[in-house]
DRENLUMLO-555117 format. One line per 8 residues: their letters; for each residue x, y, z of N, C-alpha, C. Coordinates in nm, 3 decimals, always signed. Atoms other than C-alpha are relative to their C-alpha. Last residue first. Example, Ala and Ser with C-alpha at 12.3 -4.5 7.8 and 13.67 -1.06 7.14 Angstrom:
! DRENLUMLO-555117
sa	-0.082 -0.119 -0.006 +1.367 -0.106 +0.714 -0.077 +0.109 +0.073 | +0.089 -0.119 +0.000 +1.230 -0.450 +0.780 +0.090 +0.120 +0.000
***
This chain:
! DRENLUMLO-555117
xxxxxxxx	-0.066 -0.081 -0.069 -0.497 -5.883 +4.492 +0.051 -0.091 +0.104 | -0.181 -0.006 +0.071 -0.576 -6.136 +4.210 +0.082 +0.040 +0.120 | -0.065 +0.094 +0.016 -0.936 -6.194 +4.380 +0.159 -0.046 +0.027 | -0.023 +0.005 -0.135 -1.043 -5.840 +4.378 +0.089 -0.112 +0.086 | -0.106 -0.082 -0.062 -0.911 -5.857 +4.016 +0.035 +0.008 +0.137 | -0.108 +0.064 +0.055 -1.172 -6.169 +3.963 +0.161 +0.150 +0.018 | -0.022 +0.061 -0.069 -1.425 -5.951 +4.145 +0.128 -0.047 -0.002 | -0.032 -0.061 -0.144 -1.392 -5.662 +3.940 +0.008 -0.118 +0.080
xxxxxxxx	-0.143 -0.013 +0.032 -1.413 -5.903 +3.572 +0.063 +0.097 +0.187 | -0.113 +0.115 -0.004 -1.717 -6.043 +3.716 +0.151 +0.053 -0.037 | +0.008 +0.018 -0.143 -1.874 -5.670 +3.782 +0.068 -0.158 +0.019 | -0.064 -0.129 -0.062 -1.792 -5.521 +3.435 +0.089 -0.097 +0.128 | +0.038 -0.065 -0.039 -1.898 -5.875 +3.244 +0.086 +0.086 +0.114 | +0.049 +0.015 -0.083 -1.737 -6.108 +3.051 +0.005 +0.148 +0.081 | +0.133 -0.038 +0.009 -1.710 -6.120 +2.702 -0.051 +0.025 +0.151 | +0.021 +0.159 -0.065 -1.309 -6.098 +2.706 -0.143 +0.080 -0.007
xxxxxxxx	-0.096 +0.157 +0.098 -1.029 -5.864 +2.548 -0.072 -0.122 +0.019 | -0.004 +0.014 +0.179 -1.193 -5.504 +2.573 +0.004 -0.197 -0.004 | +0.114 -0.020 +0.050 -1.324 -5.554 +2.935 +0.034 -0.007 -0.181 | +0.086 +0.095 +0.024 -1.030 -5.729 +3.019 -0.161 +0.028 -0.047 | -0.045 +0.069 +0.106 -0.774 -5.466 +2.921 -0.102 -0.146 +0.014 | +0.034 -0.052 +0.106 -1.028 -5.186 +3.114 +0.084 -0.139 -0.159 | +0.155 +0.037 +0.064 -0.998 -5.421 +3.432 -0.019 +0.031 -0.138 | +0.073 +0.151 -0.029 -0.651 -5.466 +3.438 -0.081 -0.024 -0.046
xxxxxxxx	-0.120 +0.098 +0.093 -0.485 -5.123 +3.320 -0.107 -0.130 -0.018 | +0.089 -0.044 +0.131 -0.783 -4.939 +3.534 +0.070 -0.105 -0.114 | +0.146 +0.123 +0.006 -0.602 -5.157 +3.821 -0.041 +0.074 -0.070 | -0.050 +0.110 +0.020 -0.234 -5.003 +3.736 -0.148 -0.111 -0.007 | +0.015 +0.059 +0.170 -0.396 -4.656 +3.673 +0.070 -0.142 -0.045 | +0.154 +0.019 +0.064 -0.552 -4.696 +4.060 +0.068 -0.031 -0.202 | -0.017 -0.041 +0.150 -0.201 -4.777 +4.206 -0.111 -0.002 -0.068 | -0.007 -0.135 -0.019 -0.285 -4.848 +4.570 +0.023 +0.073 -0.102
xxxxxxxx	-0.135 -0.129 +0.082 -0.442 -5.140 +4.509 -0.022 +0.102 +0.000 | -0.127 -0.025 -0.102 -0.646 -5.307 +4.806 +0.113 +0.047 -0.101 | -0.116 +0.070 +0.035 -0.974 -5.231 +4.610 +0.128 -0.015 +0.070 | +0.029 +0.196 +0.000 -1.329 -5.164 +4.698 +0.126 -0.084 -0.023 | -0.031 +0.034 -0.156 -1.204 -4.812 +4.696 -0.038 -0.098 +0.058 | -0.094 +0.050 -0.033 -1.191 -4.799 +4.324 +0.095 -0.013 +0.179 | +0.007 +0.180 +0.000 -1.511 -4.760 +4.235 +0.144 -0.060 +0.057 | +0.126 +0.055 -0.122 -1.516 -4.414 +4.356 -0.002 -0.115 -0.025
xxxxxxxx	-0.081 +0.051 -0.066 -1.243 -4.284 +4.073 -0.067 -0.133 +0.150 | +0.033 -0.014 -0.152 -1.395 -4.174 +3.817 +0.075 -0.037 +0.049 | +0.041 -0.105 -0.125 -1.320 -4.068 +3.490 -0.015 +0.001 +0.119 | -0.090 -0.119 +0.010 -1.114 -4.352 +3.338 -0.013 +0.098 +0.073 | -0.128 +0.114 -0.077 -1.336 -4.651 +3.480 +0.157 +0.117 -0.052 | -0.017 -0.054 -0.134 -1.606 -4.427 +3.363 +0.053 -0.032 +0.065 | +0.038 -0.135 +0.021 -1.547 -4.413 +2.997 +0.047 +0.042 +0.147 | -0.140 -0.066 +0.042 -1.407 -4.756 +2.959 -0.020 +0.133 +0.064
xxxxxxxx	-0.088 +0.091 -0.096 -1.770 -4.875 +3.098 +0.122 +0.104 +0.050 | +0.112 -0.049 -0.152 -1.956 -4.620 +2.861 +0.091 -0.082 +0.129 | -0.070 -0.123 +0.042 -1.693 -4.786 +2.533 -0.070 +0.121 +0.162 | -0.171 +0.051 -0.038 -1.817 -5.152 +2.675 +0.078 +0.185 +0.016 | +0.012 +0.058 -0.145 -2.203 -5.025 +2.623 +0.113 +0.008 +0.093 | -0.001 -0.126 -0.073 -2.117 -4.841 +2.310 -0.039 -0.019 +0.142 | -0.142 -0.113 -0.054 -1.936 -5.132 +2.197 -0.074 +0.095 +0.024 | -0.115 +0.096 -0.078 -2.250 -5.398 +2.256 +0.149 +0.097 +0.000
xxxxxxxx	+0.025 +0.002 -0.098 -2.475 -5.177 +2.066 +0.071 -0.032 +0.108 | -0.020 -0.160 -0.041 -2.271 -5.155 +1.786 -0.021 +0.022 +0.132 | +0.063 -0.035 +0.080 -2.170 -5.550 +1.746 -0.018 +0.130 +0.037 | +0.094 -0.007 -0.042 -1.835 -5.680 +1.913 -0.168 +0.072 -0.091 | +0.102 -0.078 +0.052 -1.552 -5.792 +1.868 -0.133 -0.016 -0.029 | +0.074 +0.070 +0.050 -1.311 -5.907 +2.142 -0.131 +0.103 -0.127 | +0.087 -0.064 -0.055 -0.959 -5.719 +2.150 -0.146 -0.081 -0.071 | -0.044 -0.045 -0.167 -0.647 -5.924 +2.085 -0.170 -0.004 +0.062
xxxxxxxx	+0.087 +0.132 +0.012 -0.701 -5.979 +1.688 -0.075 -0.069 +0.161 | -0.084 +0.101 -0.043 -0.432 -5.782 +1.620 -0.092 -0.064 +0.035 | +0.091 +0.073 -0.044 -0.658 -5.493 +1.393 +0.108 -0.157 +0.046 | -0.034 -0.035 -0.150 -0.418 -5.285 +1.278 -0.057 -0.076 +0.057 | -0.110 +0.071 +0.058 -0.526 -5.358 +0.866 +0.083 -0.023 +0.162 | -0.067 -0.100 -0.009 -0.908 -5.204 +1.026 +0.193 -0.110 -0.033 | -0.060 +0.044 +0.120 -1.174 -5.473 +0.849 +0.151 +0.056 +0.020 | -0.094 +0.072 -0.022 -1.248 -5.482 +1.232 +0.025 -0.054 -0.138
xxxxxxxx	+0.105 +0.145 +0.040 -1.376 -5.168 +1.296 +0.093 -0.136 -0.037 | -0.065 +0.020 +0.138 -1.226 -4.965 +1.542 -0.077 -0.093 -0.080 | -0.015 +0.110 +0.045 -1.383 -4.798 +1.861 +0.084 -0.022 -0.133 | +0.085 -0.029 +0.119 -1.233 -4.548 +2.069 -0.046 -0.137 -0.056 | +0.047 +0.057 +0.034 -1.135 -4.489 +2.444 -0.041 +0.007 -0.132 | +0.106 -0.009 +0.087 -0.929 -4.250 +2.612 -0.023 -0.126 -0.079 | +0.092 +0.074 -0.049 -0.715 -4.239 +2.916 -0.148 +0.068 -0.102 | +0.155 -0.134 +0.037 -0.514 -4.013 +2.718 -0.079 -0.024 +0.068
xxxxxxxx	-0.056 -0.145 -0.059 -0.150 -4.234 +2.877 -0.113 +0.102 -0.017 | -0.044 -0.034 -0.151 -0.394 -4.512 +2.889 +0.070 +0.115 +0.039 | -0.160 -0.038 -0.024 -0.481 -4.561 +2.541 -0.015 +0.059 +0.145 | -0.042 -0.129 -0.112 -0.758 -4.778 +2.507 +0.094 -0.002 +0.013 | -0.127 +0.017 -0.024 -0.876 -4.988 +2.152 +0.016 +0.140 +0.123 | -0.042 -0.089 -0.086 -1.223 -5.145 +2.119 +0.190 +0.069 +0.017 | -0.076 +0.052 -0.093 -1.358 -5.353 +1.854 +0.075 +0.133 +0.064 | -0.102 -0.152 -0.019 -1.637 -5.305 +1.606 +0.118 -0.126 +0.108
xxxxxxxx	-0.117 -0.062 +0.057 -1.781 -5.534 +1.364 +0.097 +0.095 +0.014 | -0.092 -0.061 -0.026 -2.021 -5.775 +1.505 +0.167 +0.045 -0.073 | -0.120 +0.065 +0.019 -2.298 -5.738 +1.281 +0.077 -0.017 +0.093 | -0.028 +0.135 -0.098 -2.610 -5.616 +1.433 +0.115 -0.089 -0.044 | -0.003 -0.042 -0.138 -2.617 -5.232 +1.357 +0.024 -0.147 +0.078 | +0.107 +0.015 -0.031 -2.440 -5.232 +1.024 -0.069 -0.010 +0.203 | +0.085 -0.002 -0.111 -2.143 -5.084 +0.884 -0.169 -0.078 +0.021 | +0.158 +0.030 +0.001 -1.955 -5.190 +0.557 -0.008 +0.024 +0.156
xxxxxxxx	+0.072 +0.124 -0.021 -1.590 -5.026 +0.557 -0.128 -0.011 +0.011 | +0.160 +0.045 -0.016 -1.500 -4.690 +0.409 -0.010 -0.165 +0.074 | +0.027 -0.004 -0.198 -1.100 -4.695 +0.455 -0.163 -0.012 +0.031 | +0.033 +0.131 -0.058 -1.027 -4.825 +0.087 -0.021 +0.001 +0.127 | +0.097 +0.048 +0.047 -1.107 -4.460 -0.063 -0.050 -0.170 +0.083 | -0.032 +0.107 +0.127 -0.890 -4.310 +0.093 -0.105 -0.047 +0.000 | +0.021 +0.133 -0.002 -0.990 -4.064 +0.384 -0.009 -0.074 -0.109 | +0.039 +0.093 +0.091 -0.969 -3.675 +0.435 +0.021 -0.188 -0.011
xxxxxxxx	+0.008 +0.174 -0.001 -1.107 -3.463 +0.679 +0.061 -0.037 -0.120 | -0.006 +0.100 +0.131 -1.120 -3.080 +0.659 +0.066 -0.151 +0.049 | -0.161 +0.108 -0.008 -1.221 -2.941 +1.005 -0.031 -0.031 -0.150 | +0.006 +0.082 +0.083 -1.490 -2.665 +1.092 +0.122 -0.079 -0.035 | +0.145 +0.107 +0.002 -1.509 -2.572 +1.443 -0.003 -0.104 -0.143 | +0.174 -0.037 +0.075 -1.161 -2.413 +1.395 -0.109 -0.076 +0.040 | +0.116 -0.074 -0.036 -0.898 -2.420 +1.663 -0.152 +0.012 -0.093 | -0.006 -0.163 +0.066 -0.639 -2.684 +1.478 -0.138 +0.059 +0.068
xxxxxxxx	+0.171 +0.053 +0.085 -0.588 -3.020 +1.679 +0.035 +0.179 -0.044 | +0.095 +0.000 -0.106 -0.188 -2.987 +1.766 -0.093 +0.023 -0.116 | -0.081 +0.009 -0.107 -0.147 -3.275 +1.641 +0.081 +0.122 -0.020 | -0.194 -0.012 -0.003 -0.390 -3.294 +1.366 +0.030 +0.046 +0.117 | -0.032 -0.129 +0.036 -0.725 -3.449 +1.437 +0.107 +0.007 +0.019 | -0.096 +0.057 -0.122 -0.856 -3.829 +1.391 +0.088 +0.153 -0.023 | -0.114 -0.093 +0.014 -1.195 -3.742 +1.251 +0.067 -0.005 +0.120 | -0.031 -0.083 -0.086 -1.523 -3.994 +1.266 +0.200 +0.082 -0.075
xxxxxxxx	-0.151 -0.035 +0.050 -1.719 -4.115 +0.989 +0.042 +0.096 +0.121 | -0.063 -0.065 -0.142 -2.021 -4.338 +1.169 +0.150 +0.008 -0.072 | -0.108 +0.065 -0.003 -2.285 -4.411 +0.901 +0.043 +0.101 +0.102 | +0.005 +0.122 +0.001 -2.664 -4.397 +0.834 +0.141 -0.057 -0.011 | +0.109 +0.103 +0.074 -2.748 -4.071 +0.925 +0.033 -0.118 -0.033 | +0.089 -0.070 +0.060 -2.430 -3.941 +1.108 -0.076 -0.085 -0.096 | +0.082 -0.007 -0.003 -2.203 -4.022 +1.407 -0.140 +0.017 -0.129 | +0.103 +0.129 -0.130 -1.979 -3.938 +1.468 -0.047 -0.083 -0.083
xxxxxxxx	-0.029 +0.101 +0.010 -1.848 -3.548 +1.306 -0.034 -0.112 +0.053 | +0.045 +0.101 -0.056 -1.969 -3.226 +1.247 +0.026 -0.116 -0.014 | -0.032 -0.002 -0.160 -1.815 -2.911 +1.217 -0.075 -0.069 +0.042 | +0.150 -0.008 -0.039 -1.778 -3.008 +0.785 +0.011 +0.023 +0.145 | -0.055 -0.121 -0.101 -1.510 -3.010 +0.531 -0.121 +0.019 +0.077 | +0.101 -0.078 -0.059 -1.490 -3.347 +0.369 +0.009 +0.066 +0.104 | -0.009 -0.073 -0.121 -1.218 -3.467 +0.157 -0.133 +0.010 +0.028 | +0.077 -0.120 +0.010 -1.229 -3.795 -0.045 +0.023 +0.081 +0.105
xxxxxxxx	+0.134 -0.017 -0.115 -1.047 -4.048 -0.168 -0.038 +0.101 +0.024 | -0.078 +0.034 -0.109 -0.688 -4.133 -0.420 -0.128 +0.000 +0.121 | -0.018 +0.150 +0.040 -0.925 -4.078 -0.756 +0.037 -0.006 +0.109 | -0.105 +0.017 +0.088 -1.021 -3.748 -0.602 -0.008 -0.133 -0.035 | -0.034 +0.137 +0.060 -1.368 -3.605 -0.412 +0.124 -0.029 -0.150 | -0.117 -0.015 +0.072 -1.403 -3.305 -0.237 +0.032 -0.146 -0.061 | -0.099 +0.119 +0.073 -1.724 -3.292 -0.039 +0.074 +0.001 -0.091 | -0.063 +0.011 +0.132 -1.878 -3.018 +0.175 +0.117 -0.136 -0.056
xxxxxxxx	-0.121 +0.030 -0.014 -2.079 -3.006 +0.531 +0.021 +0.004 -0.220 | -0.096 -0.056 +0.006 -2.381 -2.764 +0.524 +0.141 -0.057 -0.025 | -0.059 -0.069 -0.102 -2.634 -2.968 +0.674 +0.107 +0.117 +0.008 | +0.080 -0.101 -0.079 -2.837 -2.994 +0.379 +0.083 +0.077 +0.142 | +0.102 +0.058 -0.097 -2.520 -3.169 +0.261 -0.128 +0.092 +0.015 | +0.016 -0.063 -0.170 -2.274 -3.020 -0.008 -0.122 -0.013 +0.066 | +0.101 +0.015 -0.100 -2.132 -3.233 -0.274 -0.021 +0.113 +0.083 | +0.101 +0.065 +0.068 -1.904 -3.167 -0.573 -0.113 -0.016 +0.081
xxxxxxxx	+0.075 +0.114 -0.062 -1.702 -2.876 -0.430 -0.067 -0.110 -0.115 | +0.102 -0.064 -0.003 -1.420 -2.769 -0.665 -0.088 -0.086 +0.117 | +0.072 +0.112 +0.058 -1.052 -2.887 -0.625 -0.129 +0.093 +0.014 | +0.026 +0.053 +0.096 -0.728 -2.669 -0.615 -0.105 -0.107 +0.002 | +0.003 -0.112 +0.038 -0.729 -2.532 -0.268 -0.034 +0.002 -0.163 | +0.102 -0.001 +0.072 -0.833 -2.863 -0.111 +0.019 +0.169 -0.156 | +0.002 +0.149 +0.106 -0.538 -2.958 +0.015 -0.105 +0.011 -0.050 | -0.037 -0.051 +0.154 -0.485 -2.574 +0.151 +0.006 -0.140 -0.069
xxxxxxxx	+0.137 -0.023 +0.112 -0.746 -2.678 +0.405 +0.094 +0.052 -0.094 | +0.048 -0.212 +0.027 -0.489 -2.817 +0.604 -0.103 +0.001 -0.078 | -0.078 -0.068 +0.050 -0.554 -3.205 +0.701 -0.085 +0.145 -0.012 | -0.016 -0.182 +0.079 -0.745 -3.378 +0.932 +0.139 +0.014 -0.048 | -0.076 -0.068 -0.079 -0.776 -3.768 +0.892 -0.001 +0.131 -0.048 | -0.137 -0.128 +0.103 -1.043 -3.942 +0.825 +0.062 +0.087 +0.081 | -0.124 -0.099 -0.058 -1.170 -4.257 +0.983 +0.049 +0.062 -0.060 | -0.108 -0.019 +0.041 -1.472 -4.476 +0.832 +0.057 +0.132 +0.092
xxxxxxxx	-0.079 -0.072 -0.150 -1.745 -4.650 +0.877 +0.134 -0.015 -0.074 | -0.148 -0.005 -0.021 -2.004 -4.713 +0.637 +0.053 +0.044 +0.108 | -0.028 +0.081 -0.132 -2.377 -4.727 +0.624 +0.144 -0.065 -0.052 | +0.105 +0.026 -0.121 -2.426 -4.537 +0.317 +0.049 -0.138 +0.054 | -0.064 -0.030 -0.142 -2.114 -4.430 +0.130 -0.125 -0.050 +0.130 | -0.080 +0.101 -0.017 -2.184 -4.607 -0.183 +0.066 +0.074 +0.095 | +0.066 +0.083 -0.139 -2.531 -4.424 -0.236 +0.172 -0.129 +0.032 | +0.117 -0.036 -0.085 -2.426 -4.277 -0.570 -0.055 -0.129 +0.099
xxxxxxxx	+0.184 +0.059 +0.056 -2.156 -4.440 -0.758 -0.048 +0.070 +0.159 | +0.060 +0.167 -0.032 -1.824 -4.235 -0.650 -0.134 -0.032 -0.024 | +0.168 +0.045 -0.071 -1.742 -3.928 -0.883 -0.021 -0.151 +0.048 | +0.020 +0.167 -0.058 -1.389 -3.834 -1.013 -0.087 -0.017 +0.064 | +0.106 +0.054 +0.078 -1.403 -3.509 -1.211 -0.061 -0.127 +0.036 | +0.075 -0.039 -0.124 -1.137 -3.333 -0.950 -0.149 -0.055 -0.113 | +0.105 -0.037 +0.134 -0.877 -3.527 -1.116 -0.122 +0.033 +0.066 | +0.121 +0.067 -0.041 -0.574 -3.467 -0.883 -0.110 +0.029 -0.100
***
């Protein structure tokens, strides 16, 4: 790896991107080039970049999140890394996210929709608009209290329902509940 490789300045702002953890012996051979006020550190190769940092989301003018190794490793701090072609353009009114829930985690994330995975299924949406949908998902996993309005006795068969029409359609929490109530 050529640890001399430098991206043009400011060509990570407002991006989105997914890195994945790896060991920290992938860095063992490279020097820092970056390190944040905050403390996080940057590793940069021709192939993309690491960053070692105990903060992830979220941050100043982009949203790089970390998909952790299996099992997740105990540290606070994580090394990340992410190719170069995984950055995509972020903004706040585009729509450019889209939703994907896994049911056996009953967890929720977004994706963007330059993502090569991307079936085309799930509606997309602008930021605001998925952290709305992603809040929905959230509590249609955690709770349970909404679901005594319902004559199914299988609650993760009606989370199934509603949560695949909230991703896949513009229509609202409380129309998509009826329309199930409906089904029953």
């Amino acid at each position: 790896m050529n640890s001399n490789f430098k991206p043009r300045p400011g060509s990570f702002k407002n991006t989105f991107c997914i890195f994945t953890e790896v060991e920290l012996t992938a860095i063992d051979n490279l020097k820092i080039q970056y390190e944040s006020k905050a403390g996080s550190t940057y590793y940069y190769t021709k192939e993309g970049m690491y960053r070692y940092s105990n903060h992830w989301g979220r941050l100043a003018n982009s949203k790089w999140r970390l998909e952790p190794m299996n099992p997740e490793s105990v540290s606070k701090r994580k090394l990340g890394f992410a190719k170069w072609d995984s950055f995509y353009p972020d903004n706040a009114t585009d729509k450019l996210y889209y939703l994907e829930a896994n049911f056996e985690t009953k967890t929720v994330q977004y994706q963007h929709i330059n993502n090569p995975l991307y079936d085309k299924k799930a509606v997309v949406r602008n930021s605001l608009d998925t952290r709305k949908r992603i809040k929905q998902v959230r509590n249609l996993f955690e709770l349970e209290s909404w679901s005594k309005y319902f004559d199914e006795e299988d609650i993760d068969l009606l989370r199934k329902k509603i949560i695949t029409r909230l991703i896949e359609t513009d229509k609202g929490l409380d129309e998509i509940k009826n329309e199930v109530k409906l089904e029953s």
